[in-house]
C-alpha positions in Angstrom: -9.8 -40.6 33.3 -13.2 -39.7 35.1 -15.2 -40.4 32.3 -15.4 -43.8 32.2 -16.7 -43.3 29.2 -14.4 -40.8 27.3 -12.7 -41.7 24.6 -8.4 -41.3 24.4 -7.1 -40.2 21.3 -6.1 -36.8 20.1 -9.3 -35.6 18.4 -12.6 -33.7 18.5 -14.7 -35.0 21.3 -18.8 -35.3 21.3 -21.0 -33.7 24.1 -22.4 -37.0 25.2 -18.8 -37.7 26.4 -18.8 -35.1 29.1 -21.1 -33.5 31.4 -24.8 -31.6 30.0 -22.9 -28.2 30.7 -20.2 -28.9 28.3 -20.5 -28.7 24.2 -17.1 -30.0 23.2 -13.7 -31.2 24.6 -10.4 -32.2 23.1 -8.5 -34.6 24.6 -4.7 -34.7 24.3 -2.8 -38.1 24.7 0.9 -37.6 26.1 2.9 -40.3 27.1 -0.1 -42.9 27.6 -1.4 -40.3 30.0 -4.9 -38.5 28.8 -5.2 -35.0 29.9 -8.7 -33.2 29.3 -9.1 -29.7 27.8 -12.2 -28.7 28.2 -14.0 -25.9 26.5 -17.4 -25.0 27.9 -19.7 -23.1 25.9 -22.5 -22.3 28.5 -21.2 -18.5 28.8 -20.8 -17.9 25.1 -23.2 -15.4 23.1 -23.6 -17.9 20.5 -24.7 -21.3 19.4 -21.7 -23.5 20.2 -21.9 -25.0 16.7 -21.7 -21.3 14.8 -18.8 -20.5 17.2 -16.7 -24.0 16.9 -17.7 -25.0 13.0 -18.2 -21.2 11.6 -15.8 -20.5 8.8 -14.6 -17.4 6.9 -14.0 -17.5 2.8 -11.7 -16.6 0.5 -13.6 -13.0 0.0 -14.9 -12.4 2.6 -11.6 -12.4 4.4 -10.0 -10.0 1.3 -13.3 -7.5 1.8 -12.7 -7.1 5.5 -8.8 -6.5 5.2 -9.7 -4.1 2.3 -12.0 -2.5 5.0 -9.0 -2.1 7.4 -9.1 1.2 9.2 -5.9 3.1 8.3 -4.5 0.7 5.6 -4.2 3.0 3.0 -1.7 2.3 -0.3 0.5 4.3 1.3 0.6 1.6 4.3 1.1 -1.0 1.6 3.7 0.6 -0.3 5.7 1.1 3.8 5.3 -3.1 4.0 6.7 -3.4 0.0 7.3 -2.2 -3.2 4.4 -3.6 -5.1 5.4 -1.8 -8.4 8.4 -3.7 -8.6 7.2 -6.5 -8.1 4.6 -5.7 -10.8 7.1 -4.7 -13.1 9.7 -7.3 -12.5 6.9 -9.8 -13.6 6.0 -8.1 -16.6 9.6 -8.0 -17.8 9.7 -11.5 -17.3 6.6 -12.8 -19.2 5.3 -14.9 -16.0 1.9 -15.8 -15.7 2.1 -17.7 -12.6 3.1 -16.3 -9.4 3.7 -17.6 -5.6 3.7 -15.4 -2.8 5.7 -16.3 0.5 5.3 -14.3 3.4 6.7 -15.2 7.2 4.7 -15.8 9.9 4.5 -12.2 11.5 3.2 -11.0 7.8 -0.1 -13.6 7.9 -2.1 -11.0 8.8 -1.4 -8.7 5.4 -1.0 -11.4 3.5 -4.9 -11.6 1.7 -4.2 -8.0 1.2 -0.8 -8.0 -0.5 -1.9 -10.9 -3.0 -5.2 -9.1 -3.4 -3.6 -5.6 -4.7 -0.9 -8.0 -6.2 -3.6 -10.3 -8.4 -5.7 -6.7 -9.1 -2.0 -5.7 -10.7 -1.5 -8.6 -12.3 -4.9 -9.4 -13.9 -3.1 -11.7 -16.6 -1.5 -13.9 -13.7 -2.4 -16.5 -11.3 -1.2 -15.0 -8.1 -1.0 -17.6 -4.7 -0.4 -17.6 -1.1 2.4 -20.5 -0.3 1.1 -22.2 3.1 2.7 -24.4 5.6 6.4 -23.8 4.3 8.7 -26.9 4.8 11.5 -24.2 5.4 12.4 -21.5 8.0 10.7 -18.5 7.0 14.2 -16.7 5.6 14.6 -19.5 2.9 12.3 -20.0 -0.6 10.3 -22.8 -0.8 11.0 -24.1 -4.4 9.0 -27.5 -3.4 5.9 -25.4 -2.2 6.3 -23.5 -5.4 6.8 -26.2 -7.9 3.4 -27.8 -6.5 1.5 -24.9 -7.5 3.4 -25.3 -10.3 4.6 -21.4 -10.1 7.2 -20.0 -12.5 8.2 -18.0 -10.0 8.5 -16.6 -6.5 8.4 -13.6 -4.5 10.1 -14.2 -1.1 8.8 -11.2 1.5 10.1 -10.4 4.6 13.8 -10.7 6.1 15.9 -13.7 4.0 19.2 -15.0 4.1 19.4 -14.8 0.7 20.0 -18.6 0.4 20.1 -19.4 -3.9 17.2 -20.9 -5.8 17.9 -24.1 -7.9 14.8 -23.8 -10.0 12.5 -21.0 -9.0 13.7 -17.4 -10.1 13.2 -15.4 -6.8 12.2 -11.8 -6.2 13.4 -10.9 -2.5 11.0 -8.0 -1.2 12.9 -6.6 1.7 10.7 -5.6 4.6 10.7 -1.3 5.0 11.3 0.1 8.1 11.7 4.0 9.3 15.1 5.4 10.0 16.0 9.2 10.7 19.5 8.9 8.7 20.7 12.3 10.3 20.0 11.5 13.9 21.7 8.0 13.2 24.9 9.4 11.7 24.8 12.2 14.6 24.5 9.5 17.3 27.6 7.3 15.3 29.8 10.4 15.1 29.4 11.5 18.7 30.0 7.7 19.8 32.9 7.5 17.4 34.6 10.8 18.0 37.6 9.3 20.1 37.8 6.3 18.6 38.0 7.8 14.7 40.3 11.0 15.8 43.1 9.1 15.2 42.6 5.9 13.3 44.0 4.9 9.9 40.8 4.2 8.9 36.9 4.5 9.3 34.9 2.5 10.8 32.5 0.0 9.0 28.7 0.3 9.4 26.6 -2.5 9.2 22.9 -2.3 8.5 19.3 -4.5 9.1 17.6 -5.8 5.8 14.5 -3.5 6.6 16.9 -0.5 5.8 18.1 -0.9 2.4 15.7 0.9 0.8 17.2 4.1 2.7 20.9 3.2 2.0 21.5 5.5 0.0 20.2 8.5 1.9 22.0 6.7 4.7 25.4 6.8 2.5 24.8 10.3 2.0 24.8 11.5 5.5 27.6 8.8 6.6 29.4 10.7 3.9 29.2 13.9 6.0 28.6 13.2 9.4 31.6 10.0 9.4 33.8 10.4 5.9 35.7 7.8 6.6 32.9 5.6 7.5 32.5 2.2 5.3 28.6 1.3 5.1 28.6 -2.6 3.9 25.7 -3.1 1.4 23.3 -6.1 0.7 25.2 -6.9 -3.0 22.2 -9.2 -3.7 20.3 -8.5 -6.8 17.8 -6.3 -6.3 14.5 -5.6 -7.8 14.8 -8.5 -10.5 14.6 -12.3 -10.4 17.3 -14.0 -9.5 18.3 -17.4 -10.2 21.3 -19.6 -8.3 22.4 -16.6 -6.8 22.6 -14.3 -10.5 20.4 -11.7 -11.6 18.0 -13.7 -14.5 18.9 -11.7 -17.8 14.9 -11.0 -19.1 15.3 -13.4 -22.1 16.8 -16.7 -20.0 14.0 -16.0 -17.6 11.1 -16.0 -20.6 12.9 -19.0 -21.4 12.5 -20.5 -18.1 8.8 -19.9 -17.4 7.9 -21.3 -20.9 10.0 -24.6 -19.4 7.9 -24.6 -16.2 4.8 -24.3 -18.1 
């Protein structure tokens, strides 16, 4: 509004639109009122334009996450189970893969799809971007424009069924000391179990299910009586409308897709 020369509109402002001390300025429109944000690039190290147009490729971004301090493949293998994955890919025949990863897994996503594509030499392997759905759901239309054959869905899910894109859900992996949990359950529980009919039913996050059966096996001492409800989703395989995809249907399907 001071300017009487700036320009409303949400976009990318020039410097001749505001003062000499100031390189660039977006303006946000709200409401038919302009408000002003105003970046000034006077104390920055470096030349506005290398700071505000500089950008990072492809490889370049893969060489620096491979450079990582401390991600080892053991770090990778904690995130997922790549050889799985691998395996689960190979079984089918695929040859074209997409890769969806929530919003708090951006960050190892280049790497994932690196090892995944180093893996996978015989396969195109993609990031999916800009997801239509909430992070817990497959995108089959994000897939199908990338004309994938298949998807593998990282990160927590609700398991919702694919239509047309086989699915390979890679659970997240988190740490659990099984013994201390059970210990901490039976010592809660002691009162309450003493004289029940029956046992108590133990409920566990996604991230765990790769230790549920070392969970099982303690419940089984620590609690006896103890239910533990398990994920019954197909694991470790494709799945299709909710099934596990038999190897040869799946074949079938990706020769359909291509």
């Amino acid at each position: 509004k001071e300017e009487p020369n700036a320009r409303i509109g949400s976009k990318l402002m020039s410097a001749a639109d505001f003062p000499e001390d100031t390189q660039e300025a977006v303006v946000i429109a709200t409401e038919g009122h302009a408000a002003a944000v105003v970046m000034s690039t006077a104390s920055l190290s470096a030349d506005a334009s290398r700071v505000l147009h500089r950008t990072l490729d492809d490889d370049a971004a893969t060489a620096a996450a491979e450079d990582l301090p401390g991600v080892t493949d053991a770090c990778v293998e904690s995130w997922c189970t790549l050889d799985e994955i691998v395996h689960a890919v190979h079984s089918a025949g695929f040859t074209t893969v997409a890769l969806q990863f929530p919003d708090t897994w951006l960050s190892r996503a280049s790497l994932i799809c690196s090892r995944l594509q180093g893996m996978l030499p015989e396969c195109a392997v993609a990031i999916l971007g800009d997801t239509s759905y909430g992070s817990c759901c497959v995108d089959e239309v994000a897939a199908e424009h990338v004309r994938a054959q298949c998807v593998v869905h990282f990160g927590l899910t609700c398991f919702s069924a694919t239509e047309r894109v086989p699915v390979f859900f890679s659970l997240p992996r988190a740490s659990l000391d099984c013994e201390a949990v059970t210990h901490a359950l039976q010592t809660e529980l002691a009162e309450e179990t003493e004289d029940a009919t029956s046992g108590p039913l133990v409920f566990y996050s996604a991230q765990y299910h790769h230790l549920v059966d070392k969970l099982q096996s303690a419940l089984a001492v620590r609690l006896p009586g103890a239910a533990l409800v398990r994920i019954t989703a197909p694991m470790g395989r494709f799945v299709l409308k909710g099934v596990e995809v038999p190897e040869a249907v799946t074949s079938a399907s990706a020769s359909s897709a291509s």
